[in-house]
NULOLUM-885786 format. One line per field, with one value per atom (N, C-alpha, C): residue number from 1; x, y, z; residue in three letters; atom name. Coordinates in nm, 3 decimals, always signed. Each point is the difference from the previous one (the first is absolute). Layout:
BEGIN
nr = (NUM | ...)
X = (X | ...)
Y = (Y | ...)
Z = (Z | ...)
rest = (ALA | ...)
atom = (CA | ...)
REM end
This chain:
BEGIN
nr = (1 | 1 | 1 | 2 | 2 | 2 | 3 | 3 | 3 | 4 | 4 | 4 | 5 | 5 | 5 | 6 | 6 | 6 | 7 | 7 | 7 | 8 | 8 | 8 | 9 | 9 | 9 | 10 | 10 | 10 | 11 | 11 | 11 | 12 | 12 | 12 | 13 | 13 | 13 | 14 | 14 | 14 | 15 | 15 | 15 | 16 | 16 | 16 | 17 | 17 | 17 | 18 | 18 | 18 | 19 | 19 | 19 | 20 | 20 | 20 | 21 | 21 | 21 | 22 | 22 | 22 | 23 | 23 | 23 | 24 | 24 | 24 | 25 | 25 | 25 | 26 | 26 | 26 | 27 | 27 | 27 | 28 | 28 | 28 | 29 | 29 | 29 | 30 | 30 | 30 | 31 | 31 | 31 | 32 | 32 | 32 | 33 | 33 | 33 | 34 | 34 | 34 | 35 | 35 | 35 | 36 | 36 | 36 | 37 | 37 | 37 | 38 | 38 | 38 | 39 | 39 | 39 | 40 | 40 | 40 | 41 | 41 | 41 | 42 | 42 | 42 | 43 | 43 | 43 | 44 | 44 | 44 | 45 | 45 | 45 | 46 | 46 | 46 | 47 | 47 | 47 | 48 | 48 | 48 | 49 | 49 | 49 | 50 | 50 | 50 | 51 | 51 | 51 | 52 | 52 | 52 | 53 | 53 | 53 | 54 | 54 | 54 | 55 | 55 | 55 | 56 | 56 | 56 | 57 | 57 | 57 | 58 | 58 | 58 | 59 | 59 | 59 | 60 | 60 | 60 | 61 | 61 | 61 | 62 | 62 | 62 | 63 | 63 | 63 | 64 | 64 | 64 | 65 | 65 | 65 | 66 | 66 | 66 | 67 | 67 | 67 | 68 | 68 | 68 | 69 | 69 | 69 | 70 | 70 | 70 | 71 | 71 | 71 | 72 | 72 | 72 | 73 | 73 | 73 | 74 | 74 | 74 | 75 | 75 | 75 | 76 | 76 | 76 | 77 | 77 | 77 | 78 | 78 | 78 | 79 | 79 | 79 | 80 | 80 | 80 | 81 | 81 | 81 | 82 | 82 | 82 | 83 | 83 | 83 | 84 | 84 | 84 | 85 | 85 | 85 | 86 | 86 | 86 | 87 | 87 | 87 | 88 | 88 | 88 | 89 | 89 | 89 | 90 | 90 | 90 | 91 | 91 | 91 | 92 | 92 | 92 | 93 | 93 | 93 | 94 | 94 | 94 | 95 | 95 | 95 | 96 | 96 | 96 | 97 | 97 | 97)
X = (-18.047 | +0.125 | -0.009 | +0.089 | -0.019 | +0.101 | -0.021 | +0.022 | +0.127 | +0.104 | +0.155 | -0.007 | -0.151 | +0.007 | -0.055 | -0.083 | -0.043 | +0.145 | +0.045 | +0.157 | +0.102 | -0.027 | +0.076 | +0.046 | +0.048 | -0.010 | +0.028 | -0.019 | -0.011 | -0.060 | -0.133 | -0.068 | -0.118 | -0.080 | -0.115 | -0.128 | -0.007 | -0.070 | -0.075 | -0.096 | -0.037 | -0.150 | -0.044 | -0.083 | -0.053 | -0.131 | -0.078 | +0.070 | +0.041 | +0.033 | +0.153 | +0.105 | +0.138 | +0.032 | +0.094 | +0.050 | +0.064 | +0.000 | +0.121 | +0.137 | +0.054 | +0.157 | +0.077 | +0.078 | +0.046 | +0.163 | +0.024 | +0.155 | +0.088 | -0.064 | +0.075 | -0.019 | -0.088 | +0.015 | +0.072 | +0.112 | +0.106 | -0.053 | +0.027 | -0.004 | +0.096 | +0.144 | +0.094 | +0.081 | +0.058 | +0.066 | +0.160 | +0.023 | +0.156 | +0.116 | +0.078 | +0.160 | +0.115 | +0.092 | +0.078 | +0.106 | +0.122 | +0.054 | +0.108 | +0.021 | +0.062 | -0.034 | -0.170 | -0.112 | +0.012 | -0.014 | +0.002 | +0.162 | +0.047 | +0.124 | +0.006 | -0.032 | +0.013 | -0.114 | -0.089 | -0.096 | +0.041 | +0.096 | +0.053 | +0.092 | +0.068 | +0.124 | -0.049 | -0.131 | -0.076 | -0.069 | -0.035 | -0.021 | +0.060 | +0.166 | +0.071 | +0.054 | +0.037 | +0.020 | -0.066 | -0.161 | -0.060 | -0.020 | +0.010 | +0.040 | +0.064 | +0.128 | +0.107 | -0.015 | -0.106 | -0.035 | -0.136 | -0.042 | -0.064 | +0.062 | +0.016 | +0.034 | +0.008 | +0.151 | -0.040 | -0.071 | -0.043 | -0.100 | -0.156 | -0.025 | -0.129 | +0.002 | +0.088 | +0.025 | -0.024 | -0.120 | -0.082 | -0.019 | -0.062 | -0.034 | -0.149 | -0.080 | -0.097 | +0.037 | +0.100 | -0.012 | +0.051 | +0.086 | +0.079 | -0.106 | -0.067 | -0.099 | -0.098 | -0.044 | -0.083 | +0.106 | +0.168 | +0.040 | +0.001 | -0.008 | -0.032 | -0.068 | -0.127 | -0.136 | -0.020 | +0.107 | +0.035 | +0.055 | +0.109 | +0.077 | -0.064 | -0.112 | -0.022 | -0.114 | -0.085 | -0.113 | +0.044 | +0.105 | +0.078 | +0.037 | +0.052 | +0.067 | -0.130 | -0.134 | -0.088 | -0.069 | +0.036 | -0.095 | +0.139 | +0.110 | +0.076 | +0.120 | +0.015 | +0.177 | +0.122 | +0.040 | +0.103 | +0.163 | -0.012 | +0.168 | -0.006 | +0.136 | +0.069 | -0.010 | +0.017 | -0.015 | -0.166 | -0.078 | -0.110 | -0.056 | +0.012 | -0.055 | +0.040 | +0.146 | +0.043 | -0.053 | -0.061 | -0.058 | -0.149 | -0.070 | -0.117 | +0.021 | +0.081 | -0.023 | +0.086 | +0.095 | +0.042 | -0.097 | -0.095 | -0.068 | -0.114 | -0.049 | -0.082 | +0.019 | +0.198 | +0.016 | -0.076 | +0.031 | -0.095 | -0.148 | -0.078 | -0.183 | +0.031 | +0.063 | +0.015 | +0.012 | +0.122 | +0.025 | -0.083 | -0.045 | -0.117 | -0.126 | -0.008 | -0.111 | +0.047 | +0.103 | +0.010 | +0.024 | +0.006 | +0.055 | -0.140)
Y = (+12.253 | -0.040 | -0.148 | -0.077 | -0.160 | -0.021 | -0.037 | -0.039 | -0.071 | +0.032 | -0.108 | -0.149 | -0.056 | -0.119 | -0.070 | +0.066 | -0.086 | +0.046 | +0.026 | +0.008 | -0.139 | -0.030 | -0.134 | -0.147 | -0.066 | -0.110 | -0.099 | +0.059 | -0.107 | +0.077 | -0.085 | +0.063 | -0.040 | +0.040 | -0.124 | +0.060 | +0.085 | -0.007 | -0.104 | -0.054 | -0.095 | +0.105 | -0.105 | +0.057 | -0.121 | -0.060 | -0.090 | -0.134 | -0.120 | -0.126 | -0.008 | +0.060 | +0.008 | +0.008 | -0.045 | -0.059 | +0.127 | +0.053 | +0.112 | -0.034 | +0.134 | -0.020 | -0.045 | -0.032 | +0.012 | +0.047 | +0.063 | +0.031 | -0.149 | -0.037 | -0.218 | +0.023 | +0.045 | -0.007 | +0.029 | -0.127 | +0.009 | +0.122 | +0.094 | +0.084 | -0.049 | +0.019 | -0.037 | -0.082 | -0.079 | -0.111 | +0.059 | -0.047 | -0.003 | -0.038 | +0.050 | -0.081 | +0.005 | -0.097 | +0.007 | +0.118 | +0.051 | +0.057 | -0.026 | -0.143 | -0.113 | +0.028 | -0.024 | -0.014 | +0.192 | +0.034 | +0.151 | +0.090 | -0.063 | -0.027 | -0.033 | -0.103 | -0.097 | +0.073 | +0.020 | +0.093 | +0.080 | +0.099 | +0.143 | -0.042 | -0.136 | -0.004 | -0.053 | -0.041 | -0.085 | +0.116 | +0.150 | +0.115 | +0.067 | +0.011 | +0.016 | -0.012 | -0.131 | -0.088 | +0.049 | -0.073 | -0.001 | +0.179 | +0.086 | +0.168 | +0.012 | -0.122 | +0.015 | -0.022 | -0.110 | -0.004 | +0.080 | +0.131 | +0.058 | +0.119 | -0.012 | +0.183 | +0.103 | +0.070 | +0.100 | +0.144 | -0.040 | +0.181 | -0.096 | -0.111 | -0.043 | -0.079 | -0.021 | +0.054 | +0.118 | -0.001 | +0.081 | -0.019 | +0.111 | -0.088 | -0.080 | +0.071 | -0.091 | -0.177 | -0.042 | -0.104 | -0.059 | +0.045 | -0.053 | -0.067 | +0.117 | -0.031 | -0.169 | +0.005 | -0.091 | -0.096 | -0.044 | -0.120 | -0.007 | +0.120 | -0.082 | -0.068 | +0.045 | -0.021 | -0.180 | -0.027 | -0.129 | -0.086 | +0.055 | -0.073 | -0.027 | +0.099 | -0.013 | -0.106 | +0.007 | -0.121 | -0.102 | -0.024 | -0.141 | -0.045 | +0.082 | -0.040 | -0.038 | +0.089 | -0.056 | -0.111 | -0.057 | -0.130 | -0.103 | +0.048 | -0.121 | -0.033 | +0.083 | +0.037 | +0.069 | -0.068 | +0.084 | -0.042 | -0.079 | +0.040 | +0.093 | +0.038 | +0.115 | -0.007 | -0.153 | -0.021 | +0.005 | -0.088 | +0.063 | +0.110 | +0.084 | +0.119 | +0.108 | -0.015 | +0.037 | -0.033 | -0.146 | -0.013 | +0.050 | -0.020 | +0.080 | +0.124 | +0.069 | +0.170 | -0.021 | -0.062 | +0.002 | -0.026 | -0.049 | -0.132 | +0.093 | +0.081 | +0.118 | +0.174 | +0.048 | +0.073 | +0.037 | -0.044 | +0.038 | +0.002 | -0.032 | +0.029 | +0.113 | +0.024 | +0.181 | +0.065 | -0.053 | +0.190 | +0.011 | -0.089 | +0.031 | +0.072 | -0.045 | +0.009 | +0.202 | +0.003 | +0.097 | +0.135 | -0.015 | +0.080 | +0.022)
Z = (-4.072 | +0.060 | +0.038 | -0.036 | +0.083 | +0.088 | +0.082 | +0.125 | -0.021 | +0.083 | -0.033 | +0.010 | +0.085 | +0.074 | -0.137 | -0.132 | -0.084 | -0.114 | +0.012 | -0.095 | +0.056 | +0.113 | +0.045 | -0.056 | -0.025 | -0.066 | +0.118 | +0.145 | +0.108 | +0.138 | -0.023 | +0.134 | +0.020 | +0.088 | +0.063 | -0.129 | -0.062 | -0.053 | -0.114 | -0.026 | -0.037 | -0.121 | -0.113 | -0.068 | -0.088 | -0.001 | -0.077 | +0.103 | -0.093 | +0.027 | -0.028 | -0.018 | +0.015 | +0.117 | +0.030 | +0.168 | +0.019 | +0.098 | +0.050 | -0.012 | -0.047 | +0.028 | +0.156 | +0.031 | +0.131 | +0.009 | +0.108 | +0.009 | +0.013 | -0.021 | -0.062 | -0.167 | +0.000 | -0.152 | -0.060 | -0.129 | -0.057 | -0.069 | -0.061 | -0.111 | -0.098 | -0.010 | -0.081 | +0.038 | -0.082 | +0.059 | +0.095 | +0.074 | +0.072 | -0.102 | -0.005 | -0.117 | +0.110 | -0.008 | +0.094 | -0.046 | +0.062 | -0.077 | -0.132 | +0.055 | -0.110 | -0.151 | +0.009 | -0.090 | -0.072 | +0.048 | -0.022 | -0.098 | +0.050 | -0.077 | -0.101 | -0.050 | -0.087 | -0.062 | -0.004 | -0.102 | -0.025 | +0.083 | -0.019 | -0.118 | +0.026 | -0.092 | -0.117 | -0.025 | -0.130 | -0.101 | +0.115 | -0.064 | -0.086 | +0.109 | -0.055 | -0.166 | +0.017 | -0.147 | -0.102 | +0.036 | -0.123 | -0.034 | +0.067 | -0.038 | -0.110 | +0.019 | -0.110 | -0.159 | +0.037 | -0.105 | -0.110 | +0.038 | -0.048 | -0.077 | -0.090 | -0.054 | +0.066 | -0.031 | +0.144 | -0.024 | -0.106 | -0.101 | +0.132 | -0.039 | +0.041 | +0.187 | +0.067 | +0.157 | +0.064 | +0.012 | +0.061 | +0.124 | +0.110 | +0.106 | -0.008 | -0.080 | -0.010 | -0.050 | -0.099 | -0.005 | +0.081 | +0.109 | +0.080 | +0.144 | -0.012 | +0.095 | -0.048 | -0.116 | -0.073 | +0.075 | -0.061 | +0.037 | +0.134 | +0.108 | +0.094 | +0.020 | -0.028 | +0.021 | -0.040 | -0.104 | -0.067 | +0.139 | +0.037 | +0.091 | +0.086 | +0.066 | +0.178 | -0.048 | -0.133 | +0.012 | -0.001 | -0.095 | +0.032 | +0.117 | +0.117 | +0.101 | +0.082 | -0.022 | +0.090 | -0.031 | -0.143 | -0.026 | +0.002 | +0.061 | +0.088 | -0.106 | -0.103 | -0.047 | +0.063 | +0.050 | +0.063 | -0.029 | -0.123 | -0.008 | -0.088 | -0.004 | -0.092 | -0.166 | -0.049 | -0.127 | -0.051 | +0.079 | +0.011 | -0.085 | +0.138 | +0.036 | -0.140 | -0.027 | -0.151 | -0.134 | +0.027 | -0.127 | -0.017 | +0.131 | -0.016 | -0.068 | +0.072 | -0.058 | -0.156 | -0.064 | -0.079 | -0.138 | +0.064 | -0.103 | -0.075 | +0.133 | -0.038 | -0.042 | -0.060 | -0.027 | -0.082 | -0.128 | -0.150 | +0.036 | +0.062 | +0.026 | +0.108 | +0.099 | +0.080 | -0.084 | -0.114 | -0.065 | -0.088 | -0.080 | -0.088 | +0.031 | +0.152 | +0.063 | +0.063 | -0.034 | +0.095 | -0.150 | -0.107 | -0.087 | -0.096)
rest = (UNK | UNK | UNK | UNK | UNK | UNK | UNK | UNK | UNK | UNK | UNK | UNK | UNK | UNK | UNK | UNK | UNK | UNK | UNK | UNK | UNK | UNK | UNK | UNK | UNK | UNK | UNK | UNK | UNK | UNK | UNK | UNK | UNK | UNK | UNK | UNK | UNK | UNK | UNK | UNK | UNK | UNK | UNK | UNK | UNK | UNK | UNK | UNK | UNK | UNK | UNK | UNK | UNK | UNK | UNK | UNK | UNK | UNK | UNK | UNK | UNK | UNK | UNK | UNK | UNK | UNK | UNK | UNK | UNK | UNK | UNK | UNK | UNK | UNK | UNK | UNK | UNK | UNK | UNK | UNK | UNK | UNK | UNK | UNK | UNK | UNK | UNK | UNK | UNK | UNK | UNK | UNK | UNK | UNK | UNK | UNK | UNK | UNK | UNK | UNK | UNK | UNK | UNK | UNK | UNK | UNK | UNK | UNK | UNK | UNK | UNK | UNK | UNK | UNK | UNK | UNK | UNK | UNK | UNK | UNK | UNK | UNK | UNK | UNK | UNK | UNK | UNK | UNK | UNK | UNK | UNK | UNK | UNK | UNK | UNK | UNK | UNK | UNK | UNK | UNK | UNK | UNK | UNK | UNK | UNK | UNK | UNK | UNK | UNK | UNK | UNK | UNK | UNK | UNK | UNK | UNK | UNK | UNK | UNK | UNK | UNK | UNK | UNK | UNK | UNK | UNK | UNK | UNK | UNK | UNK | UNK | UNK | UNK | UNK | UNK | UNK | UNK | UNK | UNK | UNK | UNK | UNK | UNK | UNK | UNK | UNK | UNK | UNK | UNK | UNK | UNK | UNK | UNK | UNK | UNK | UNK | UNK | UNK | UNK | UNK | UNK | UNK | UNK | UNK | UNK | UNK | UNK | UNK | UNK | UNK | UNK | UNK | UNK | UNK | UNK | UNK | UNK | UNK | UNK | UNK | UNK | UNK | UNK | UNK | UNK | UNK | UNK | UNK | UNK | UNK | UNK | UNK | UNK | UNK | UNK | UNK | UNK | UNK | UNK | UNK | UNK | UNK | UNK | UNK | UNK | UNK | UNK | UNK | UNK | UNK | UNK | UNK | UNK | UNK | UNK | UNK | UNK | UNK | UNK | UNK | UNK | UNK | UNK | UNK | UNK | UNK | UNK | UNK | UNK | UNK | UNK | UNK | UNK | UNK | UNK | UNK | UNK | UNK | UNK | UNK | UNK | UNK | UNK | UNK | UNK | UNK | UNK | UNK | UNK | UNK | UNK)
atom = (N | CA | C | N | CA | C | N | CA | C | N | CA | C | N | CA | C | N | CA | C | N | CA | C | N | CA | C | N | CA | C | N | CA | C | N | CA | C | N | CA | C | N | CA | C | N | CA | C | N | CA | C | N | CA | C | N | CA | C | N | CA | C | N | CA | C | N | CA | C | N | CA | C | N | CA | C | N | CA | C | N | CA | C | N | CA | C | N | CA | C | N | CA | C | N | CA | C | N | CA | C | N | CA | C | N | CA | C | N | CA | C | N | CA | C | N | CA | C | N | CA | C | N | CA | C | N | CA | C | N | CA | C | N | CA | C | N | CA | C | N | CA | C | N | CA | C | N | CA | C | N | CA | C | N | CA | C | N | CA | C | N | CA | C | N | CA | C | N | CA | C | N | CA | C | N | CA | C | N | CA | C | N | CA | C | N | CA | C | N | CA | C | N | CA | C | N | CA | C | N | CA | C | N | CA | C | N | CA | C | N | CA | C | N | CA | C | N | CA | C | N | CA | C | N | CA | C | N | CA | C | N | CA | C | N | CA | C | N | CA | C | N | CA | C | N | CA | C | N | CA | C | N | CA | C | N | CA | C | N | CA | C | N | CA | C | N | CA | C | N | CA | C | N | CA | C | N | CA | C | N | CA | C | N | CA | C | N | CA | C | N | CA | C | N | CA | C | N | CA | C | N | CA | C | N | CA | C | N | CA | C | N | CA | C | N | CA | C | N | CA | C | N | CA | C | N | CA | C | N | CA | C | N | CA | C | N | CA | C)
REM end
């Protein structure tokens, strides 16, 4: 059985030379709700443009996965954020079929 406290991804536990987590510790970044939007609506879009036999939720998930890295390495407009996930339709579905 393991213990809930080593299932944690924030807590005083510590192991070798890695620094402890702390309840300061960012885990995931913050989005305003502005920001959150505007990905929802960049999701949106580029959805449209996938086949709707091959709109799955798995690929839908992938373009998020597109959108939110962009927004955390500091894309945050709308056109943006669309072309990321747009740019990488054809390598998901290939990747996904």
């Amino acid at each position: 059985m393991i213990p809930l406290a080593d299932l944690c991804l924030v807590g005083p536990r510590q192991t070798g030379n890695a620094p402890a987590f702390t309840r300061e510790t960012v885990i995931m970044p913050l989005y305003s709700p502005e920001l959150i939007q505007t990905m929802r609506a960049a999701l949106d879009e580029v959805m449209t443009k996938i086949p709707v036999d091959q709109a799955t939720p798995a690929i839908k998930a992938h373009m998020a996965e597109l959108i939110l890295k962009a927004a955390a390495e500091g894309q945050t407009s709308y056109d943006g954020l669309l072309a990321t996930a747009s740019d990488s339709i054809q390598s998901i579905l290939s990747m996904m079929s």
